[in-house]
N, C-alpha and C positions, 0 to 999 in steps of 0.2 A: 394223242392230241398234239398237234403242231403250236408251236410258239410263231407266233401272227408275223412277224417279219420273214422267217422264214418261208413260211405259209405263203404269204403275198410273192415273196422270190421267184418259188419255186411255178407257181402260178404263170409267173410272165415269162422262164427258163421255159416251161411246157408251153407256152403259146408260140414263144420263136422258134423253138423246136419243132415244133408239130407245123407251124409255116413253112419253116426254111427246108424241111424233107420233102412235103406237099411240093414245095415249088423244084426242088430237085427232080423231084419221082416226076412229076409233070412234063420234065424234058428228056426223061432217059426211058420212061415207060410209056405203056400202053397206056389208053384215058382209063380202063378198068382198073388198074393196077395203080393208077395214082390218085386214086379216094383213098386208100386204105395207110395208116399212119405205121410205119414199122415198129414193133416188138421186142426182137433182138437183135442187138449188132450180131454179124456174120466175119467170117475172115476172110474178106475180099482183100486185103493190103500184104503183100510181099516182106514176109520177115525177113528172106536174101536181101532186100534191098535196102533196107531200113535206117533210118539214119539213126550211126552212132555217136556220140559228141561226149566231152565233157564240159564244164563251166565250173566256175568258182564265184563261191556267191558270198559278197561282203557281209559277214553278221551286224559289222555296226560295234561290236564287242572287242576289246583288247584281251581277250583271257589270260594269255601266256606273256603279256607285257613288255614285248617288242617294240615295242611305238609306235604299231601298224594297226589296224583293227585286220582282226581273224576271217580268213575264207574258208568255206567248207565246200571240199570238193563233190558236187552233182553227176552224177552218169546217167546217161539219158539213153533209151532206145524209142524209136518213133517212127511212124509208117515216113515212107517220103511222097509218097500221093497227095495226102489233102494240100501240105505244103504247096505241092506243084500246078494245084487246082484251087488254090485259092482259098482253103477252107484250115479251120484252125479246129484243134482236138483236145479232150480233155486229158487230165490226168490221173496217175495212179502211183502212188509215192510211198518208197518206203524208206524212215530215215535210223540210220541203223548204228551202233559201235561194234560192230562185229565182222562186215566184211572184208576185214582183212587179217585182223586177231584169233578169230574162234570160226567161223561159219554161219552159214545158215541152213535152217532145214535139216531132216534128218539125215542128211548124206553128205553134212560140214561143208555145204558149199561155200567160197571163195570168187571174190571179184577177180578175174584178169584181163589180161591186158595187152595191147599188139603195141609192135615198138615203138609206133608213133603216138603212144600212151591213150588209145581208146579203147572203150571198155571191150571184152569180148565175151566173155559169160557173167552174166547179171545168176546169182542164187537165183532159187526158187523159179519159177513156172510163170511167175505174173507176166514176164515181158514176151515170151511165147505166145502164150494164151492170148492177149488181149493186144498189145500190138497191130497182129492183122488184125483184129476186130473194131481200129478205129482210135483207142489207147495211145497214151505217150510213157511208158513206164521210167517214173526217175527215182534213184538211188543216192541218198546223199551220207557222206559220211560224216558222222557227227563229228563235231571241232576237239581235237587231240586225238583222232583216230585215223587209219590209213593214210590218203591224201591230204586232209585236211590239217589247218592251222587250229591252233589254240589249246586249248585244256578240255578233258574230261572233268566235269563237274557235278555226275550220277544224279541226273534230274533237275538237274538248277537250270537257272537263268540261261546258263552258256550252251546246255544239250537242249533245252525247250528253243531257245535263237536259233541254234543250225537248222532246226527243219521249219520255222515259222521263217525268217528270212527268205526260203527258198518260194513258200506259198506266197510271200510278195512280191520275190522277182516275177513268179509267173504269172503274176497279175500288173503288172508293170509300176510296183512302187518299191521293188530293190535295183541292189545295180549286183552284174554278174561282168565276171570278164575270163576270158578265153584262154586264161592261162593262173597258176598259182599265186606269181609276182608282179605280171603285167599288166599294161594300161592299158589294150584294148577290148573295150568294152559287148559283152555277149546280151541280144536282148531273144526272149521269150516269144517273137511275135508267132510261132507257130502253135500257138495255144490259147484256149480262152481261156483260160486261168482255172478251170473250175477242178479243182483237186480232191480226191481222196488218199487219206492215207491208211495206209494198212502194217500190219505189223506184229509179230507174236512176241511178248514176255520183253523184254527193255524196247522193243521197237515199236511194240503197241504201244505202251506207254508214255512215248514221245508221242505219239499220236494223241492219246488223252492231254498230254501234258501243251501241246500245240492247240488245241480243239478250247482246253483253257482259257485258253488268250482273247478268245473271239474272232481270233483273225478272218478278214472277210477272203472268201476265195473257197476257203477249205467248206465243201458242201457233205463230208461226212468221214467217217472214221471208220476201219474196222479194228477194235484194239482184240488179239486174242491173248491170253492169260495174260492180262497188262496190270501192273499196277499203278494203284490211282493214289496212293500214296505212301511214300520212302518211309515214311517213322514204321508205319506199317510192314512193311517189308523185312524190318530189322528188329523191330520192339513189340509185344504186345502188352500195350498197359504197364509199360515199365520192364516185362519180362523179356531180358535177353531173347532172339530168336537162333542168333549165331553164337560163334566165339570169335567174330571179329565184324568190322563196320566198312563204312560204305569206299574206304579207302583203298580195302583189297580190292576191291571191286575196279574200283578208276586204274589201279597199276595195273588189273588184269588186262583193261581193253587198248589202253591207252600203244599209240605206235611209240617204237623205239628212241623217236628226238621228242616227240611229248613230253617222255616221263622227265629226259635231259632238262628241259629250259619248263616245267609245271612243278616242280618241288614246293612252290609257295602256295601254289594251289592245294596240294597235296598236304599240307600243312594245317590248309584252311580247315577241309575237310576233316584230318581228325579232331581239329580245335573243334568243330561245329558238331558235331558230332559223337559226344563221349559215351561210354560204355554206361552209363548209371542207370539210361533209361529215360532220362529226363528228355522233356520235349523243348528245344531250343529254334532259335530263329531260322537256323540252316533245313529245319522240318518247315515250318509253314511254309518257304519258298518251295518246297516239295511236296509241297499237299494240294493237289490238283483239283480233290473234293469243297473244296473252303470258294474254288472259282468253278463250280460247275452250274450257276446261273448262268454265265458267260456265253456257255455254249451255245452254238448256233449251228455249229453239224450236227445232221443224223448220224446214232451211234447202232452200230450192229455188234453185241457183243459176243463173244465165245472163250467159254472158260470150262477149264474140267474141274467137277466136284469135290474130285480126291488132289487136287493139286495141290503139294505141299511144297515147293516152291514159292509161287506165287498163290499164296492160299487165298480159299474164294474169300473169303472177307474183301479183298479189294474190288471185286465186281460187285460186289453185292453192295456195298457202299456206294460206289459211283452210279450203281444201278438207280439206286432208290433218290440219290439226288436228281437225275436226269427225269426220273417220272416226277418226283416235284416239280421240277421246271419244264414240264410240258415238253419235252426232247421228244422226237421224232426217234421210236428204238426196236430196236430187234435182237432176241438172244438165244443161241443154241448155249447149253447146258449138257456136258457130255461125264461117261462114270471114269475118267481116264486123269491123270496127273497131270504133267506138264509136254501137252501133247498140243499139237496142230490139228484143225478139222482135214489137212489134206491127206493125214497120217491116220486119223479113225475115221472117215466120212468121206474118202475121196470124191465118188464123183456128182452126191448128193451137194457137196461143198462145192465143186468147182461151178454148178448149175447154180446153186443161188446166190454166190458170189457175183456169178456173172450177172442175173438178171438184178440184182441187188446195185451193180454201179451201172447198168445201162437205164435201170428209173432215175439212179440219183447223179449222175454224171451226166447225161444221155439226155433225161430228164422223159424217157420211154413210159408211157402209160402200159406196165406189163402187169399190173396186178402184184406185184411182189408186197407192196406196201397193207394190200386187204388180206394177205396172205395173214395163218395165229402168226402171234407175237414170240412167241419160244417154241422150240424143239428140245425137248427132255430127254435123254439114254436112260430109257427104266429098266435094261438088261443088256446086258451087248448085242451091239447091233439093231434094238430094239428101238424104237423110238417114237414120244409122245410128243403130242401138242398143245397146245394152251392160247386160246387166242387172245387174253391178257395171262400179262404176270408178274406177280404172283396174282392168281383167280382173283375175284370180284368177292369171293367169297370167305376169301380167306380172313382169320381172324386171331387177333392174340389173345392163350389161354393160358391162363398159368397155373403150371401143373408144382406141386410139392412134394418134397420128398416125407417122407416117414417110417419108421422103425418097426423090422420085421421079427422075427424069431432068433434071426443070429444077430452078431454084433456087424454093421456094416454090410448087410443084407437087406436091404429095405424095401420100402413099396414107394411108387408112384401117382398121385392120385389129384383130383381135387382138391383135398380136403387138409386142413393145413395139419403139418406133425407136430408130436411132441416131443421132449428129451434133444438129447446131444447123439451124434456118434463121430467115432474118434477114428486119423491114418496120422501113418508118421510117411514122412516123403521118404523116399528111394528112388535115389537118381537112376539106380540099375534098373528099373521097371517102366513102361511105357505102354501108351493105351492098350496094345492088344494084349495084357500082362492082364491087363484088371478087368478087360472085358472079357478073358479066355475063361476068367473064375467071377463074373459076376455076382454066381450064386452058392460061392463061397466066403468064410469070413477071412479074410487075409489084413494082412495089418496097413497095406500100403495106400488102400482107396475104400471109400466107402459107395457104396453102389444100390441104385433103386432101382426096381423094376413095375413097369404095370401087369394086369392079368394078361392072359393069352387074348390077342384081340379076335371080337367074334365078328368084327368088319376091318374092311383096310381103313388106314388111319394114313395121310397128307400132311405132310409140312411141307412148307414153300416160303424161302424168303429166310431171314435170319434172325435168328433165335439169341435170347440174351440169359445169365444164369446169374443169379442173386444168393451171394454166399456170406454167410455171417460166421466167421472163422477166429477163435483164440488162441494163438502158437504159445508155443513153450519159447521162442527165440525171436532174437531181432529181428527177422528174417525168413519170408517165405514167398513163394512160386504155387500158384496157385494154378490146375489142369481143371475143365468141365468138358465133357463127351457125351455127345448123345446117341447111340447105339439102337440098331437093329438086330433083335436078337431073335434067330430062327434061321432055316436051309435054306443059304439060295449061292447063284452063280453069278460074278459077279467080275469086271476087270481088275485083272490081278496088277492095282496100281502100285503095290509094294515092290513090283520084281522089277527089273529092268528093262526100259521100253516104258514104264509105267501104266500100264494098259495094251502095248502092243508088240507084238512082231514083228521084224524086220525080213522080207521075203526075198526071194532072189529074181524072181519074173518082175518085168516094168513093163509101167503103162504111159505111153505117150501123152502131151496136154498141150499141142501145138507145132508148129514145125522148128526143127530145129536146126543149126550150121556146125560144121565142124568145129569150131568152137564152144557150143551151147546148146547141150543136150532137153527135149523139153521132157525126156524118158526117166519116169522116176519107179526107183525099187516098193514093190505094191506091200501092205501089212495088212495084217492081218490080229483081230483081238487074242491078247491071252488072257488067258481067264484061270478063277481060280473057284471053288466047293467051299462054301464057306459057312459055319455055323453062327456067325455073327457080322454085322459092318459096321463100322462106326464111320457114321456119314455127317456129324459134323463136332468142330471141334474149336476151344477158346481157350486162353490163356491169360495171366496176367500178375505181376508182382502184389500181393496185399501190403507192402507200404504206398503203394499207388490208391489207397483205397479213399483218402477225400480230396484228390486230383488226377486227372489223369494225364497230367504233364507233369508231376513234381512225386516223387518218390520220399518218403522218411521212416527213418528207426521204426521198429515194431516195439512197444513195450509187453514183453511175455507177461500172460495171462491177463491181459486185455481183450476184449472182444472187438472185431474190426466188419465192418459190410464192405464188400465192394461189390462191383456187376462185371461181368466178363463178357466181350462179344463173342459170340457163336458167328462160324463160319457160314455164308449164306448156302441151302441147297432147296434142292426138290426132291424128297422121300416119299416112296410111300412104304409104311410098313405095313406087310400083309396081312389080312386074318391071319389068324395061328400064329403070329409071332409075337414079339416083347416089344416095347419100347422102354430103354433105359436111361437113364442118367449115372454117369458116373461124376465122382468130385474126389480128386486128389491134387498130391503134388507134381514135382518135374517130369514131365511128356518125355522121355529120354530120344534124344534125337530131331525132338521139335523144339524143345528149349534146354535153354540152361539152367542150369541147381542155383538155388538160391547159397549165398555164404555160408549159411548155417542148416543144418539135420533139423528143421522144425517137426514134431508132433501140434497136431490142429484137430479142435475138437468144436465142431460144427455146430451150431443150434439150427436144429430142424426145424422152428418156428416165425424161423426169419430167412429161412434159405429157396427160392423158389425157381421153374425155369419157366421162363415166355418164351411160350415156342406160338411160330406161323402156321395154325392147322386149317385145313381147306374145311369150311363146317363150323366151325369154332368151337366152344366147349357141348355144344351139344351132340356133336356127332364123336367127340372123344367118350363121352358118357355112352353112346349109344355101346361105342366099339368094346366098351371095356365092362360090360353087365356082364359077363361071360365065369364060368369058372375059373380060377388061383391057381388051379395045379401043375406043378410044374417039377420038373425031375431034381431031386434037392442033390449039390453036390458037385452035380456033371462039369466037366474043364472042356472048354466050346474050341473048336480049331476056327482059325480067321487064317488072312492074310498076315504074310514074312513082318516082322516086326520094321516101324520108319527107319528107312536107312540115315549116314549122316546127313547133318542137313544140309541144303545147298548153301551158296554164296554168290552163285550165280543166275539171275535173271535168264537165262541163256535156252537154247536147244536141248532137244533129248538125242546125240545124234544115233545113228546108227542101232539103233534101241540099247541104249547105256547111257548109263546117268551121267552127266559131268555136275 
């Protein structure tokens, strides 16, 4: 469903559109040939030729406290044809802290630069590819990175300005000028203003964090594993996600006279920012979710399941706002970590990428839009569709746990439990610890399972777990997992690459100059034999348990509820297999240990999980009338245990984790 402004926009884009090509085709073609409205851009325009430029674009911001307000340096690549015929082009924008720090893309690309300081390889493929086909590809570097003036300020006001600014210059209500320092002034007229940003893991993000704003110009976004919100990225529900904040983060991108004259910034940062968990003012400016009415771009999103990084709770958040407010969306959903669709879906991705900005830029009647709504990976290389999502059908059921035969052994059911069971946390232990023995009694998690299902069973969307927990200490860290238990093959997002290969054969995605390769090294899935997956996953401090901005004391032998967000996915588990819940303490590798060795002794009759099942409780009943039996004892192989965690929003390069 389009939101009616949009809607009417896009209406009057495709009427001058569909005119202004009619009256082109009419002078250049045959009368046959010019009834027919084009489809796709093609790559008629000369990449050898292309203009390269840069601009610096006034934010309007002092960050770094100069007395000047901050430029952020723009790199542009652009056909010179329409220019020189009179016609203006849209864009395709990616605004980034890493072009000159870390890289981009799996093979750590780097902006450079010919002496008379214009750009020469732009990362990634976009300006290749889409250049000749009519495109302006611009690169801006966010303010205290590479070129640019100001501070890094990891999602704030100062990195959401560097790329909104830029959407105004090229609408003609910034001012841009032709050099770092200088006063003479660079304007945009070689463009209709009408911008997409695109962008993976912090550069998507700006993309959401821009899209925010409402800014008018920006007609869509592609965020891929982007986060929609900073608390989130470092906290869940209070629980450390690191062992450090969002400050490493700014020293890491930030250029070398940045860090010089941003020390106060840098300052701010950990003042806003404290390790307790508590949610402070320097998060709402970073919660992108809280303005996702705003939006008025189409959102296309891509995010991998298993990404623990940027874990899916953030998609899955911003997901479900954007369908509240009637957002124009589309989502691939892939089984990979913190990967790129060009790195597991190359040239399925490059194809609907493209016909995806030639509707929305282009404003092309290609059908992309009637096209389902999601692409799901239900095996490597496998992949479904869904023409909403999550289904029309889907439904929350809430399933309970209950007490089996051992201690910490349970069942999964409708039907609500009775009694207690009891784990002590152990920081040395982590999911695939508790779900290798689910259907043993160990002391560190308590674990439920349903019968062997006698149908597949659908979750879709994100699941919540309700835990009534009494610690022995001040202090506890609270894990929920929801597990597929049974044989399957699956991408091995544990190992390095997080799903994929890095090959040594490349595949072309445009023409390229001795400067700017458009040839990139092809992958290929690895995969791993797995007896179990644990396909989604929550966290969260229980002194966070009656706020979830403000954390306090535990009093031992108290009982506490709180709810933990489950990570958003799309499972199915198969006949023949388990669906589990686990509930323990510290995820080793995905959070931190609480202060204290708490022992938590659970009431089963207040602890539930609401999960998204396609069917709703009646097709879970169906699945699960089936026989109990199950091999008692057995220790399940999964995937390598989470490595450390990241700290970095960043690339997978070369298939290894940074």
């Amino acid at each position: 469903m389009r939101t009616p402004a949009r809607y009417m926009r896009l209406i009057t884009w495709r009427s001058l559109a569909t005119a202004a090509t009619a009256a082109l085709m009419a002078t250049l073609l045959t009368p046959a040939a010019a009834h027919s409205a084009p489809r796709e851009s093609t790559p008629v325009y000369s990449y050898d030729n292309a203009v390269r430029e840069s601009v610096w674009v006034d934010t309007g911001l002092d960050g770094d406290s100069d007395g000047r307000t901050d430029r952020v340096a723009v790199d542009i690549v652009r056909p010179s044809e329409p220019a020189q015929q009179g016609r203006k082009v849209p864009v395709i924008m990616d605004a980034s802290p890493y072009y000159s720090c870390c890289g981009r893309g799996n093979e750590s690309q780097r902006k450079t630069y010919d002496a008379d300081g214009n750009v020469v390889q732009m990362p990634l493929y976009y300006d290749n590819y889409f250049v000749p086909r009519g495109y302006a590809f611009v690169a801006v570097d966010l303010a205290g990175t590479n070129r640019s003036d100001g501070c890094v300020d990891v999602g704030g006001r100062s990195d959401v300005q560097s790329a909104k600014a830029v959407v105004d210059w090229l609408n003609g209500r910034g001012k841009g000028y032709t050099s770092r320092t200088g006063t003479t002034k660079a304007k945009a007229g070689w463009t209709n203003g009408r911008t997409g940003m695109i962008g993976k893991s912090y550069d998507g993000t700006i993309a959401n964090g821009v899209a925010a704003t409402g800014v008018e110009g920006l007609e869509t976004i592609v965020p891929i594993a982007a986060i929609s919100s900073w608390y989130d990225y470092y906290f869940a529900k209070g629980a450390p996600l690191y062992d450090s904040g969002p400050e490493w983060l700014s020293d890491y991108v930030e250029s070398p006279d940045a860090r010089a004259r941003c020390a106060a910034v840098q300052q701010k940062i950990v003042d806003g920012a404290p390790r307790t968990g508590d949610w402070t003012k320097f998060w709402t400016e970073r919660d992108y979710v809280k303005d996702v009415r705003k939006v008025d771009a189409s959102v296309f999103v891509i995010h991998g399941m298993q990404d623990l990084n940027v874990r899916p709770k953030h998609f899955g958040q911003w997901w479900d706002g954007l369908a509240k407010n009637g957002v124009d969306r589309k989502i691939w959903l892939s089984q990979t970590g913190h990967v790129d669709p060009f790195d597991f879906r190359r040239a399925a991705w490059a194809d609907t990428l493209h016909r995806w900005f030639d509707h929305e830029l282009l404003g092309y009647d290609n059908g992309v839009d009637d096209e389902p709504m999601a692409d799901i990976e239900r095996a490597p290389d496998q992949w479904a569709t869904s023409a909403v999502w999550p289904p029309r059908s889907t439904d929350t059921v809430k399933l309970r746990p209950a007490k089996g035969e051992q201690a910490g052994v349970g069942t999964l059911g409708l039907r609500t439990g009775k009694g207690t069971e009891t784990f002590t946390d152990d920081p040395g232990q982590d999911e695939t610890d508790w779900a290798a023995e689910i259907d043993r009694s160990t002391s560190a998690k308590a674990g439920f399972t349903t019968k062997p299902l006698t149908r597949d069973v659908r979750l879709s969307g994100s699941s919540k777990v309700t835990v009534t927990a009494t610690p022995t200490t001040t202090s506890a860290h609270l894990s929920a997992v929801l597990v597929d238990l049974g044989p399957d093959k699956i991408r091995d997002y544990a190992a390095a690459g997080e799903g994929i290969t890095t090959l040594t054969e490349r595949t072309c995605w445009g023409p390229s100059t001795t400067g700017d390769s458009s040839c990139y090294k092809e992958t290929a899935a690895r995969t791993a034999d797995v007896e179990y997956t644990v396909f989604s996953r929550g966290w969260a401090d229980l002194g966070n348990h009656s706020s979830a901005t403000k954390g306090e004391p535990l009093t031992p032998g108290k009982a506490y509820t709180i709810t933990l967000d489950l990570h958003a996915s799309d499972h199915v588990v198969p006949a023949g297999h388990r669906l589990a819940l686990i509930v323990a303490g510290t995820d080793q590798g995905l959070i931190d240990p609480p202060s204290t060795t708490p022992t938590l002794t659970v009431d089963l009759s207040r602890t539930s999980a609401s999960v998204p099942l396609v069917g709703g409780a009646a097709a879970f009943a169906r699945a699960t009338s089936g026989s109990s039996y199950i091999t008692p004892g057995a220790v399940l192989d999964g995937v390598g245990e989470p490595r450390a965690t990241h700290r970095v929003p960043g690339d997978v390069p070369g298939g290894t984790d940074r």
